[in-house]
N, C-alpha and C positions, 0 to 999 in steps of 0.2 A: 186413933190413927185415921188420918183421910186420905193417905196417900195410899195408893196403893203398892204393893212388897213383888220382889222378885220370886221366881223359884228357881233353882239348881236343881241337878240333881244327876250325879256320877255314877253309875255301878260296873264293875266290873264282873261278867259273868258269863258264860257259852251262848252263842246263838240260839241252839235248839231249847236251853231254859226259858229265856227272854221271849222267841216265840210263841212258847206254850202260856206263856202269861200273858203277853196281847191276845190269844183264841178264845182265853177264860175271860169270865163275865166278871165285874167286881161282888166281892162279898165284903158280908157287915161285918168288922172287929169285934169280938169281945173287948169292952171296955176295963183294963186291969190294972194294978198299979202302975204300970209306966206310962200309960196313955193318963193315970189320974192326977200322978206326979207335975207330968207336963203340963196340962190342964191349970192345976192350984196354981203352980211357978210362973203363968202369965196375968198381967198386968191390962186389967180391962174393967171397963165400964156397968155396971149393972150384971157381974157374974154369976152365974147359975152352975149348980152345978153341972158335972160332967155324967149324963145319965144314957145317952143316944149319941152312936156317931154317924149319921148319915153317909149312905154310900152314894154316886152316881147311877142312880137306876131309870134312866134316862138312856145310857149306852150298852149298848149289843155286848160290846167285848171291849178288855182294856185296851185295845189297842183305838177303837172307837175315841179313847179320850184324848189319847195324842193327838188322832188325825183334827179332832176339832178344833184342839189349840190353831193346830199349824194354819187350818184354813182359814184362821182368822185372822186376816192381819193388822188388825188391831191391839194383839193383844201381845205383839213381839216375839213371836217362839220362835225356837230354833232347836234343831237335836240333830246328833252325828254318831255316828258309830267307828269305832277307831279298829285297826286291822287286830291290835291287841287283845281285841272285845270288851272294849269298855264304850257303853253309851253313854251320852249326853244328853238331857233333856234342858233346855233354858225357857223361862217363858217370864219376860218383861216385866210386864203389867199385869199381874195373876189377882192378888184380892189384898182387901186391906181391913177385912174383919177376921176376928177369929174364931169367929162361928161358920163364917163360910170355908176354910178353908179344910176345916173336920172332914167332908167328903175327900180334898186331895192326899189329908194323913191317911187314912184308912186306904188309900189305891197306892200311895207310897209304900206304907207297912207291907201291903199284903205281897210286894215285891220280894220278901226274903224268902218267903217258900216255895221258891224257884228256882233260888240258887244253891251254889254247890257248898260244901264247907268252908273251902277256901275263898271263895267270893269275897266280896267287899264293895261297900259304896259310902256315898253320901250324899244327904238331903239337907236345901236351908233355901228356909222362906224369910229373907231379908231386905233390906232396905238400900239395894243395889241404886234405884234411879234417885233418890233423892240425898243421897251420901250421909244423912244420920250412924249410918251402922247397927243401927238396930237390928236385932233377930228376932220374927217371930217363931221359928222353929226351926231346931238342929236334930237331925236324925244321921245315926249311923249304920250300916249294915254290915253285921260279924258274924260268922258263926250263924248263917241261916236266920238270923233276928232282925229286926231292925229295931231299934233303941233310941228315944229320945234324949237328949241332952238338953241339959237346963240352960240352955248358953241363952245369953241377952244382947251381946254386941259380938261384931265380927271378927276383935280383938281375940275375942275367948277361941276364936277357931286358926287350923293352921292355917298358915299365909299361903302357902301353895294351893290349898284349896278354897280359898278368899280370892288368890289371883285369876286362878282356872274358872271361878266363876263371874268374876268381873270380867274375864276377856269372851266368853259365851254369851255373858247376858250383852255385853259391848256391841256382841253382832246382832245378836235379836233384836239390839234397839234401830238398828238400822232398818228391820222387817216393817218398823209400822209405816203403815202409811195415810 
């Protein structure tokens, strides 16, 4: 891959959780089958195994890593907070390796233990600006987990949450400049 891949990323879940996870600092994953699963199931260049997930240690607090995207406007973000309490995170032009993107899985993941039982989200790092439809990573949040899915194209995923993210990342691309 040269291009570089979008991110989404939907959750639904109470304010005061959501807050409590921007205050917190990122932590490292245990690396365990599902993180290794996903790993083997991508399609890449000179593969190593999956032994270290980098975290961003670099930022203060997760909420640190939003505000970076956002002030960059290079990079296309964009996130919204819906009265329902569902947030949006979109960001354009994110990475197009999949070694770099290991630090954004592990601050995606570490998002479910925050939330409630009934919560729910989802995450995908896809091939939004160049229309291939390629996936490089589907995450879902259930049940306090977040879970990868094996998906490879945007086919595999529902359409509603295909559209919801082509019409987010549609405005982020408006942000660069």
């Amino acid at each position: 891959m040269s291009e570089p891949r979008s991110l989404y990323l939907k959750i639904k879940t109470n304010k005061e959780n959501l807050n409590r996870f921007f205050q917190d600092k990122p932590l490292p994953p245990e690396i365990d089958q599902d993180w290794t699963a996903w790993w083997n199931s991508r399609k890449m260049h000179s593969k190593s195994p999956l032994t270290k997930v980098p975290v961003y240690a670099w930022i203060k607090t997760n909420r640190g890593l939003v505000d970076s995207y956002l002030s960059d406007p290079q990079t296309g973000t964009r996130e919204q907070v819906s009265e329902e309490g569902e947030w949006e995170l979109a960001i354009a032009l994110f990475s197009q390796n999949y070694t770099e993107i290991l630090p954004m899985l592990a601050w995606l993941k570490s998002i479910a233990s925050y939330m409630e039982a009934g919560d729910e989200g989802v995450a995908i790092i896809y091939d939004y600006f160049w229309g291939s439809g390629n996936v490089m990573m589907h995450m879902e949040f259930t049940g306090q987990q977040a879970t990868f899915r094996l998906t490879n194209k945007t086919s595999e995923i529902d359409p509603k949450i295909v559209a919801e993210a082509n019409d987010m990342l549609k405005n982020a691309i408006g942000a660069i400049r």
